[in-house]
C-alpha positions in Angstrom: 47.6 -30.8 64.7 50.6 -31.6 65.5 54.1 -29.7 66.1 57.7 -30.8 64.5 60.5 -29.3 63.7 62.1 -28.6 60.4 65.2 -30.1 61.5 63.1 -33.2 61.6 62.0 -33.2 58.1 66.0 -32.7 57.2 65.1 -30.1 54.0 67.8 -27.8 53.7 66.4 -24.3 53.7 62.5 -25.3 53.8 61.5 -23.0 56.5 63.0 -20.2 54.2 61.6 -21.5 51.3 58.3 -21.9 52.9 58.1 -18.7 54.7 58.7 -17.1 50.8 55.9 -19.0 49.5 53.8 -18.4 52.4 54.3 -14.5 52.4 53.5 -14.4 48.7 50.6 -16.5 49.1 48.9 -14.5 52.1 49.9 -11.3 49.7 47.6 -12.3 47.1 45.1 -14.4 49.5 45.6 -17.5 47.5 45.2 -21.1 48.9 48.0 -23.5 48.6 49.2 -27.3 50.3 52.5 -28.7 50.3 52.4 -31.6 48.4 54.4 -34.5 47.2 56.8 -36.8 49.4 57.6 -33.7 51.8 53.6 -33.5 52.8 53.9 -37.4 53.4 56.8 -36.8 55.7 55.1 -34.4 57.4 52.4 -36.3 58.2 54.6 -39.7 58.9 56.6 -37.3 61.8 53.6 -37.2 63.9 54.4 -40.9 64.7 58.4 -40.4 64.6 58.6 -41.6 61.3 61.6 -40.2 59.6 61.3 -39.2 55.7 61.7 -42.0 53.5 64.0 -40.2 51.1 66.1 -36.6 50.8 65.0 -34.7 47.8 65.8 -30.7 47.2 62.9 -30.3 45.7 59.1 -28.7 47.6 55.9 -29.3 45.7 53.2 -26.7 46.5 49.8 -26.7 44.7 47.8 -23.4 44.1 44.4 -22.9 44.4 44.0 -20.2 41.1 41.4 -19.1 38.6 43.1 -17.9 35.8 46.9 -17.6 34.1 46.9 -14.2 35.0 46.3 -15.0 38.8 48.9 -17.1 38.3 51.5 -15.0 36.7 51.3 -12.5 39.5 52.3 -15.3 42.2 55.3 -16.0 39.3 56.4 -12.0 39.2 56.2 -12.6 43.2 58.4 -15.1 43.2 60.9 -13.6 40.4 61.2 -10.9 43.2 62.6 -12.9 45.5 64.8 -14.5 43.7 62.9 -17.6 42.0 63.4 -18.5 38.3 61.8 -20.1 36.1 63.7 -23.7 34.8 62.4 -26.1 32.7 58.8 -26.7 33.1 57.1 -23.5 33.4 55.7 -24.8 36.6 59.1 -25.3 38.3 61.1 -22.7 39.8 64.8 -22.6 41.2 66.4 -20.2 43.7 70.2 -20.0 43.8 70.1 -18.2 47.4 69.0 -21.7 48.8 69.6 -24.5 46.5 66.4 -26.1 46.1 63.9 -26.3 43.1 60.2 -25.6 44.0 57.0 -26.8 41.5 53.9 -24.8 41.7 51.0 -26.5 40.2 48.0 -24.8 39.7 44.5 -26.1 40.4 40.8 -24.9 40.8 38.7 -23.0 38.5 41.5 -22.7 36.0 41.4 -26.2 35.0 40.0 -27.1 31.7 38.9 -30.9 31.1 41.6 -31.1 34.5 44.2 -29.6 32.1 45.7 -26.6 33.1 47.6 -25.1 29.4 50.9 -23.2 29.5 49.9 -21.8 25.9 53.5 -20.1 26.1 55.3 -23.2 26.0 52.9 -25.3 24.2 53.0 -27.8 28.0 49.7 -29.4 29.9 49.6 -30.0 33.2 47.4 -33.2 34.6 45.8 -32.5 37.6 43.3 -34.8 37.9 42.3 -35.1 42.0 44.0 -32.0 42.7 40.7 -29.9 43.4 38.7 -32.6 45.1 41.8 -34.0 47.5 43.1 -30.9 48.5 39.6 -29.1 49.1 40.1 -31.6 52.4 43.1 -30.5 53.3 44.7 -30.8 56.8 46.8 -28.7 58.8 49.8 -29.6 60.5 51.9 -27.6 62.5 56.2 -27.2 62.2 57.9 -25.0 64.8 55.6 -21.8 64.5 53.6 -22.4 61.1 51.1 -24.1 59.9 51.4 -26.1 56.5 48.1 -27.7 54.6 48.7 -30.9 53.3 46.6 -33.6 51.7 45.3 -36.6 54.1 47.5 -39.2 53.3 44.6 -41.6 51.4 44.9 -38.4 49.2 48.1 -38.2 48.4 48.0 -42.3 47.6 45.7 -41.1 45.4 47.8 -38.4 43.9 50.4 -40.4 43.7 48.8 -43.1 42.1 47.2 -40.7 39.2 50.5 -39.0 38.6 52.7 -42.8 38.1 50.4 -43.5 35.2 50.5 -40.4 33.8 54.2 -41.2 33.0 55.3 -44.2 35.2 58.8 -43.9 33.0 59.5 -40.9 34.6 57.5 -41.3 38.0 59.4 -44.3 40.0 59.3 -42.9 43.3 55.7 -42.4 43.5 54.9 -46.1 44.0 57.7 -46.1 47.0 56.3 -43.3 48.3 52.9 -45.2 48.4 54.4 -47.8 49.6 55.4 -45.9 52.6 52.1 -44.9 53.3 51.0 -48.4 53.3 53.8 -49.7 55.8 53.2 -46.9 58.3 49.3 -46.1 58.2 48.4 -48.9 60.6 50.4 -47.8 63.3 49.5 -43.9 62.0 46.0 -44.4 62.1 45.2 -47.1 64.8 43.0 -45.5 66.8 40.6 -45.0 63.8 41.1 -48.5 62.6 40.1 -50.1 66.2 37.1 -48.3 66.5 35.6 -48.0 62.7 37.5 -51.1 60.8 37.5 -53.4 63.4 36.1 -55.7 61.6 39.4 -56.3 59.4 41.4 -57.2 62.3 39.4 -60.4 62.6 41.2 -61.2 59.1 43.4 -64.9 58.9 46.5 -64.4 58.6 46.7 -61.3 60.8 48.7 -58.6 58.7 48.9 -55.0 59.2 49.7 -53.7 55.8 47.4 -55.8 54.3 44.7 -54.3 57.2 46.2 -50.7 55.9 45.8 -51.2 52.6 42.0 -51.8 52.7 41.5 -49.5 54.9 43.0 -46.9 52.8 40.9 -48.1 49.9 38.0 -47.4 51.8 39.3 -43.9 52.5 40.1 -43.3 49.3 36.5 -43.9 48.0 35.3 -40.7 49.3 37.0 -38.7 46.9 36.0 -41.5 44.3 32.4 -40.8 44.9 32.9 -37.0 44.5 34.1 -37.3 40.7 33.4 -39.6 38.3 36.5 -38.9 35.9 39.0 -39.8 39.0 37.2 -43.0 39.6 37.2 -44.1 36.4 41.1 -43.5 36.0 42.1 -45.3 39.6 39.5 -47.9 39.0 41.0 -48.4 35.5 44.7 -48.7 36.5 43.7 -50.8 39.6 42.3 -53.4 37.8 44.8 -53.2 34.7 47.7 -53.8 37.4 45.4 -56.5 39.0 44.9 -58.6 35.6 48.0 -60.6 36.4 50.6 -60.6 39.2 53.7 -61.4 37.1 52.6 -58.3 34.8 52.1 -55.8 37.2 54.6 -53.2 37.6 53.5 -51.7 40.7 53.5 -55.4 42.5 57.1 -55.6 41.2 58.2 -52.6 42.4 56.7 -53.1 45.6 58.1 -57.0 46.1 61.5 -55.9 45.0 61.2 -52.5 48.1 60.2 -55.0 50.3 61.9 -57.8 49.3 59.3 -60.2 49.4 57.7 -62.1 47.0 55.5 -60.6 44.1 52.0 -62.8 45.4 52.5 -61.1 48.4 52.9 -57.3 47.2 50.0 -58.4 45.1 47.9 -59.1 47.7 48.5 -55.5 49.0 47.2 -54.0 45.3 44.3 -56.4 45.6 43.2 -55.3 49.6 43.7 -51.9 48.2 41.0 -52.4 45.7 38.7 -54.5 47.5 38.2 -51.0 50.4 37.1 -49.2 47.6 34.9 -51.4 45.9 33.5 -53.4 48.8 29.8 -51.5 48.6 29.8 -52.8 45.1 30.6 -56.7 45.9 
């Protein structure tokens, strides 16, 4: 664990907003992670690594069985000010400003479909149960927060762009930020159980991160067959051809650098995961 302070993560009014959700939560002894760019900023502080973008809004997902399990952590929210706004999964609270989602996950899932019959919605959550059933604490000021590992949340992140990558831009910045930081984040681990990536020509530590998080990432590939088959799919769909790849576009035009080169970053990516197959 380690200890930062909300002041750090630079979120008006999360510790109030995450001492709500928490109270409600330990109420109905329900398990929950933060998710979403605030867990990866989170995460990123233990290496004083400053958020890579404001946003108001805190993405918690909740570890339910049924609607009805659900609805009561909705009436405890209502309670304390929380409304309900668009999506049925999205709250707002005037008192502080900020919009939360709440996205349930666990043994309500259907097909990994969770159904808001009321509003006729579905919610994806494909990943959710098997990356956040290794969740990791870390510690801000005097609470602890679960979060996913950050190979998780590439995953996450990754799933949830091509759900609807019209409406999803930031999530391939937000794995891009993963990518630039995780070989200084993770070094010690990378020196003593990927060592044999630093013997790679030309040297290059995102393209030493980015396999390495492949190989990461294959543990929760191994544990479900429909998640692998939907990262493995989009993978090698964006991997076809470089000038046709959204993701290496995005990611050349963030880094300003040329599109081979963000290419190479998808590529090292896939090759961690797939290595035991080659």
């Amino acid at each position: 664990m380690s200890n930062q302070s909300y002041k750090e993560l630079g979120i008006p009014y999360f510790k109030e907003v995450f001492d709500c959700i928490d109270e409600v939560m330990k109420t109905l002894d329900v398990r929950y992670c933060l998710i979403g760019v605030n867990a990866i900023a989170l995460e990123l502080l233990k290496q004083n690594i400053k958020p890579a973008r404001g946003t108001k809004d805190i993405d918690f997902a909740v570890m339910v069985s049924s609607m009805e399990e659900y609805s009561q952590i909705v009436s405890e929210l209502e309670k304390r000010g929380f409304r309900k706004v668009s999506a049925p999964w999205t709250f707002y609270s005037e008192n502080y400003n900020v919009a939360i989602d709440l996205l349930p996950f666990g043994e309500i899932e259907e097909s990994d479909t969770i159904r808001f019959s009321d509003r006729h919605v579905d919610l994806h959550m494909l990943g959710f149960r098997e990356i956040l059933e290794r969740a990791v604490e870390v510690q801000i000021e005097e609470s602890i927060i679960n979060i996913p590992p950050l190979p998780g949340m590439v995953l996450l992140k990754l799933i949830a762009w091509s759900d609807r990558p019209e409406d999803r831009e930031n999530d391939l910045a937000d794995i891009l930020k993963i990518l630039q930081h995780y070989f200084d984040h993770s070094m010690d681990e990378i020196l003593e159980y990927h060592f044999d990536l630093l013997e790679n020509e030309p040297f290059d530590r995102m393209i030493i991160a980015a396999e390495v998080l492949g190989r990461k990432c294959r543990q929760y590939l191994e544990r479900s067959r429909s998640v692998e088959e939907r990262v493995l799919n989009v993978l090698r769909k964006e991997l076809e051809e470089s000038s046709r790849s959204a993701i290496a576009m995005e990611w050349a035009r963030i880094l300003d650098k040329d599109i081979e080169y963000a290419f190479s970053l998808l590529s090292s990516f896939l090759k961690g995961i797939i290595e035991d197959e080659i």
